[in-house]
C-alpha positions in Angstrom: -2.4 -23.6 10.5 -5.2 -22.7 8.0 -4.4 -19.3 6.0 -7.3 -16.8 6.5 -8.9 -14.1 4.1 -8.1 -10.6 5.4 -9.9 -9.1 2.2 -12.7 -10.7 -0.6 -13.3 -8.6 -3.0 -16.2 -10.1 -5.1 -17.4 -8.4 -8.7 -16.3 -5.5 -8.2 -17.2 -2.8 -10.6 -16.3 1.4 -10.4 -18.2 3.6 -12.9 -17.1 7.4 -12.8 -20.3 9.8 -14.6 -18.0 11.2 -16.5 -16.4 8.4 -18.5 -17.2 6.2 -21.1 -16.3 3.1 -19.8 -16.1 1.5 -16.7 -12.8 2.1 -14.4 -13.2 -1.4 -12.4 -14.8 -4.2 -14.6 -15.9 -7.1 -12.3 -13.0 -7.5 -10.0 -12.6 -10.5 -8.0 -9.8 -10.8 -5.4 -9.0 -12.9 -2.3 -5.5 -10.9 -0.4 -5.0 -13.2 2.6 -3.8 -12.1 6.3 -0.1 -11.7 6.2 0.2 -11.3 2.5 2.6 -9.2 0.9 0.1 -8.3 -2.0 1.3 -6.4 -4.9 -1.5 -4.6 -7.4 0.3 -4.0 -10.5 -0.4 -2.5 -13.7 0.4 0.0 -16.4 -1.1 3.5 -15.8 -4.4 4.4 -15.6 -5.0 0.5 -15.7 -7.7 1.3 -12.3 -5.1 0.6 -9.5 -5.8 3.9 -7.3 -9.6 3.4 -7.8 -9.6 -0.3 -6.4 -7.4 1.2 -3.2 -9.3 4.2 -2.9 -12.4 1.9 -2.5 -10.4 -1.0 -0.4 -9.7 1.6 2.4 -12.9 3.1 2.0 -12.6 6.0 0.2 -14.6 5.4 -2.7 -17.5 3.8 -2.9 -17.5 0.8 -5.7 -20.6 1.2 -8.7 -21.3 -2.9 -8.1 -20.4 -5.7 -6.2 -18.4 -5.7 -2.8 -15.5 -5.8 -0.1 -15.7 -8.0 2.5 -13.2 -7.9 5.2 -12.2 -10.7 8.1 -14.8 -12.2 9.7 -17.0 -10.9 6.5 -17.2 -7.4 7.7 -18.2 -4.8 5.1 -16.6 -2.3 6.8 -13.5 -2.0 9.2 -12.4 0.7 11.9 -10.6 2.7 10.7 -8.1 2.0 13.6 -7.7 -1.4 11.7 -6.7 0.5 8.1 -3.2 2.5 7.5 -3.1 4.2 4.0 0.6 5.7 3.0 0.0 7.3 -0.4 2.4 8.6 -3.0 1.8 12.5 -1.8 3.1 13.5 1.0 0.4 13.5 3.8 1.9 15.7 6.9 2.7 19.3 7.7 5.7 20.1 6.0 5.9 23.4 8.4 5.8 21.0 11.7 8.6 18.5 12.8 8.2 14.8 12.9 7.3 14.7 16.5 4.6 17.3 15.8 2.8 15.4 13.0 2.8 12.4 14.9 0.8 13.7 17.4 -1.5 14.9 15.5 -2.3 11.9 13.2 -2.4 10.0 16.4 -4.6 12.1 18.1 -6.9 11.7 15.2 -6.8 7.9 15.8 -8.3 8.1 19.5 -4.4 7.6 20.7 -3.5 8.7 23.8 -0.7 11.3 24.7 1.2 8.4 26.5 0.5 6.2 23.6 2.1 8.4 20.8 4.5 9.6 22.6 6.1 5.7 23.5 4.8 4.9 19.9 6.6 8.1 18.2 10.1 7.6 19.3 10.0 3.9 18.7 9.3 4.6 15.0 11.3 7.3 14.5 14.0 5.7 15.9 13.5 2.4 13.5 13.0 4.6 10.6 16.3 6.6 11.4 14.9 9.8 12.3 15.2 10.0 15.7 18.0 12.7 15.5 15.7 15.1 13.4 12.5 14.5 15.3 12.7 18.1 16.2 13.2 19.8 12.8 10.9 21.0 10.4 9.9 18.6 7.5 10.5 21.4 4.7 14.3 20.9 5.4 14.4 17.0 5.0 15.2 15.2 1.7 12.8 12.8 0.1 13.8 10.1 1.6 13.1 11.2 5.0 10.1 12.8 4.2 8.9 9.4 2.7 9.9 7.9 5.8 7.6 10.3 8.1 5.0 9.5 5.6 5.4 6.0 6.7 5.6 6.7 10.3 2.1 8.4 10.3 0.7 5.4 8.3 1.8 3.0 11.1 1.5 5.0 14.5 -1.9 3.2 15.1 -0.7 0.2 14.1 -3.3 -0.8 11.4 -3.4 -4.5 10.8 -4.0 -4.0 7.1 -1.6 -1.2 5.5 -2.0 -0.1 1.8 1.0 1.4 0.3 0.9 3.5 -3.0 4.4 4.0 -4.1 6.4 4.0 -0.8 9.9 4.0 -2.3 9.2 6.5 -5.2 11.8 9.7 -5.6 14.4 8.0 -2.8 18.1 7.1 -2.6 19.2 4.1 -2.3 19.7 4.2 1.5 16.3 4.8 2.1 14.9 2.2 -0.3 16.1 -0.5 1.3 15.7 1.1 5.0 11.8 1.2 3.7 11.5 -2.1 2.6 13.6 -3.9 5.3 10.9 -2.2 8.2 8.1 -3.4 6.0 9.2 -6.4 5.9 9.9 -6.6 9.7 5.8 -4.7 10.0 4.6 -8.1 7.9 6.6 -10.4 10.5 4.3 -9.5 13.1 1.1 -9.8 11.1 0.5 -6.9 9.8 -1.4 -7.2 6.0 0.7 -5.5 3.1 -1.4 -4.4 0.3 1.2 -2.9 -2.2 1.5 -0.8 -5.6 4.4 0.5 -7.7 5.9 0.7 -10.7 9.2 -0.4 -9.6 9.0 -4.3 -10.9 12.5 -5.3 -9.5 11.1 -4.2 -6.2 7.8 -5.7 -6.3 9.0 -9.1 -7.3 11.4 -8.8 -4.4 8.7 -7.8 -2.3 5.5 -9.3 -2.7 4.8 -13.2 -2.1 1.5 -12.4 -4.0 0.7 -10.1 -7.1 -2.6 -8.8 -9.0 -1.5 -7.7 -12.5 -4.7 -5.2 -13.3 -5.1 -3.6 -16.5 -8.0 -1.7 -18.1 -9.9 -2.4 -15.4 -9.8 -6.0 -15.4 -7.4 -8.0 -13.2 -5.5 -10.5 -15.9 -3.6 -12.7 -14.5 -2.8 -13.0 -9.8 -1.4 -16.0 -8.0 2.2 -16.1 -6.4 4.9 -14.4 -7.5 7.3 -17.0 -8.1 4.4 -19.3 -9.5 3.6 -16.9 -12.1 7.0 -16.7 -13.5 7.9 -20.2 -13.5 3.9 -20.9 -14.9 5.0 -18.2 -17.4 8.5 -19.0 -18.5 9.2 -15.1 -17.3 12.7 -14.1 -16.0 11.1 -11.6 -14.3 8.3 -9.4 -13.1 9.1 -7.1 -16.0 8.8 -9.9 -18.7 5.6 -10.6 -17.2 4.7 -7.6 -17.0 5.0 -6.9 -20.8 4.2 -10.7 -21.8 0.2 -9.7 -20.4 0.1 -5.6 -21.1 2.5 -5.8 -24.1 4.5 -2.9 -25.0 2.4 0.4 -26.3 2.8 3.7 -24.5 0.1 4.1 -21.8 -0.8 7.7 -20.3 
């Protein structure tokens, strides 16, 4: 079976009015459908701005996305976005926010409803479904986060830090669902700073930096190409080893 693009990303370039150089500088990227695709990179190396643009947020200075089928554009059923901030109402329950964010998406009651104690139950918070989200720890809280990501069941999801701030417990809880969300076809398009993770991860990784992507292929190739033990070798073998704010 032939392997499909999900995203081309061809020359892609983001210039802010207010800086002195370009944030993007001619990206080119092909993230196939069913990918686990990590987008590394030190900080401040551009990785926000290319997702920001990927799920439409920004628009890019130059060049262009195109999606399956060479659309320019997606629904926005089609696109889930968990980012590193929390992105419910910490005054609601779990139950609450889900309805709303699926309401949002054109779902219908009967829809959420069946879709809202599936995930809940999956991601272990079917217990606390009725409590209010101030009195969770972060682990949970980056669990809902998840959960209203996923309730439309996006075929592309972007993550931005999904694990950060969480025990243990709820690292691999994360990861392990993800995992499972990819088995049935869903796209992963992936950041953190967490290398051990990453490499664990993601069958395919972007190293960005400055604006530029420097080196992308699959994981294991890229160490074994590379003679790295690991993605944190790499890592420092292409960005080297001075402080980055």
């Amino acid at each position: 079976m032939s392997i499909l693009p999900c995203i081309e990303i061809q020359s892609l370039t983001k210039r802010y009015s207010t800086a002195t150089v370009d944030t993007l500088q001619g990206i080119d990227l092909t993230i196939n459908q069913g990918d686990k695709f990590g987008i590394l990179g030190p900080n401040g190396a551009g990785k926000t701005t290319l997702i920001s643009i990927l799920c439409g947020i920004l628009e890019p200075s130059e060049g262009a996305v195109h999606y399956s089928q060479h659309q320019e554009a997606l629904p926005t059923n089609s696109i889930g976005f968990v980012p590193q901030e929390y992105s419910f109402f910490e005054e609601l329950n779990p139950m609450q926010n889900l309805e709303y964010f699926g309401a949002m998406y054109g779902l219908t009651a009967k829809v959420i409803k069946e879709r809202t104690q599936s995930i809940l139950t999956v991601l272990g918070l079917g217990d606390v479904q009725t409590k209010k989200i101030n009195t969770f720890s972060g682990g949970m809280k980056r669990r809902v986060n998840l959960a209203i990501g996923i309730i439309h069941q996006p075929s592309i999801l972007f993550l931005d830090e999904p694990t950060v701030g969480v025990d243990v417990q709820s690292k691999v809880a994360i990861l392990k669902f993800l995992n499972q969300l990819n088995t049935t076809g869903t796209t992963i398009i992936y950041t953190s700073h967490h290398l051990d993770e990453a490499q664990e991860f993601c069958n395919q990784i972007a190293l960005i930096d400055q604006g530029k992507i420097i080196i992308k292929g699959a994981t294991e190739d890229l160490l074994t190409n590379h003679s790295a033990k690991d993605l944190k070798e790499l890592f420092i073998q292409f960005t080297g080893e001075a402080y980055r704010d």
